[in-house]
C-alpha positions as CSV (number, residue, x, y, z in Angstrom):
1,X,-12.6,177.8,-8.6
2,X,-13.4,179.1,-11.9
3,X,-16.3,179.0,-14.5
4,X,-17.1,175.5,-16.4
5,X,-16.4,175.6,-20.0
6,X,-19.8,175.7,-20.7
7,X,-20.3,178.5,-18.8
8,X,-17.9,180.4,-20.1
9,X,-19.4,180.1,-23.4
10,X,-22.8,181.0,-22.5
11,X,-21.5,184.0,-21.2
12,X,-19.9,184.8,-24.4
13,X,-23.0,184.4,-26.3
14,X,-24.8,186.7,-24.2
15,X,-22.5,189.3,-24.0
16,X,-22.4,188.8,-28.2
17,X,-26.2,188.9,-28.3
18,X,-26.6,191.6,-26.2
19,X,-24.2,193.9,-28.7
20,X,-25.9,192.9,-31.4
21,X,-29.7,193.1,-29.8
22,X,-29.4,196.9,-28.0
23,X,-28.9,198.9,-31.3
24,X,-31.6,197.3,-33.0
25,X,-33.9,197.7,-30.3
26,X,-32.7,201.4,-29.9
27,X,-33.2,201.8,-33.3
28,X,-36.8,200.4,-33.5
29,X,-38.0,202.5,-30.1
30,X,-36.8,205.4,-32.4
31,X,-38.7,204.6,-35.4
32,X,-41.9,204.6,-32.7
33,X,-42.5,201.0,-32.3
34,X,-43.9,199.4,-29.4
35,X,-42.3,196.5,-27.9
36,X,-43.2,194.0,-25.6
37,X,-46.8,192.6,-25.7
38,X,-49.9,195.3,-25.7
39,X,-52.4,195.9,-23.3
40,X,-55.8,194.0,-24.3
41,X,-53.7,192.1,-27.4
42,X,-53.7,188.8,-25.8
43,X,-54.9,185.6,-27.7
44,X,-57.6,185.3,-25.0
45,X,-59.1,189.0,-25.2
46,X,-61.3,188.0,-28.1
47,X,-63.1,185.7,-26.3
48,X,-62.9,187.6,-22.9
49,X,-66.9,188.7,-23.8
50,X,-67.7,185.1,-23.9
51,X,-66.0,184.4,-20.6
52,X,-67.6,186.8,-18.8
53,X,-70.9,186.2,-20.0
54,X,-70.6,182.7,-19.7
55,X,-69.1,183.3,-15.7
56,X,-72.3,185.3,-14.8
57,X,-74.4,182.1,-16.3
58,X,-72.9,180.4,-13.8
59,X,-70.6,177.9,-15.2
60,X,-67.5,177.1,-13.9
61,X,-64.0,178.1,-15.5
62,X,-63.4,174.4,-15.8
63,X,-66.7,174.3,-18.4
64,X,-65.9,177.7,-19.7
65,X,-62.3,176.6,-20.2
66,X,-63.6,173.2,-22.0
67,X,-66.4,175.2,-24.1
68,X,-64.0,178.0,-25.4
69,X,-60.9,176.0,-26.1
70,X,-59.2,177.6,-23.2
71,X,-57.6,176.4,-20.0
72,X,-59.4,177.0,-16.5
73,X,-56.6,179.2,-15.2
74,X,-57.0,181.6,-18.2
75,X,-60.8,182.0,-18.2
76,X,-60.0,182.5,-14.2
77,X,-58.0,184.9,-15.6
78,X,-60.0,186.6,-17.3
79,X,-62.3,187.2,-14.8
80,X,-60.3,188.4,-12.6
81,X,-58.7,191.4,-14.8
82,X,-62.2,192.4,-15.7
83,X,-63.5,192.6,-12.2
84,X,-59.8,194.7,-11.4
85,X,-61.0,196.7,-13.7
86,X,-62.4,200.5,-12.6
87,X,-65.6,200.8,-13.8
């Protein structure tokens, strides 16, 4: 049995993208940039204060989630890496 067509094809575009992807990134790691997403630069770390504040009022993530525009999972979140944290 051998690959579908459309298999075949994806493959090809991977192996296409992946020539085309590697110098650039090579060449960007080279000029010093940072890839991938940074520590403490997510969306939600600039209203982690409020979170936490908000979680030692007492509220639940599901009303810290509604008050902040967030979802319950990342004000959970939230918490969670801060109290990871070392102190």
């Amino acid at each position: 049995m051998g690959t579908k067509p459309t298999g075949k094809a994806t493959q090809r575009i991977g192996r296409l993208t992946g020539i085309y992807l590697r110098p650039g990134l090579a060449s960007a790691r080279a000029r010093g940039v940072k890839l991938g997403r940074q520590l403490w630069h997510r969306p939600s770390d600039k209203t982690a204060k409020k979170v936490l504040f908000l979680h030692k009022e007492g509220l639940s993530y599901r009303l810290i989630g509604r008050n902040l525009g967030l979802s319950k999972n990342t004000a959970m979140e939230i918490v969670k890496r801060e109290e990871a944290r070392p102190s």
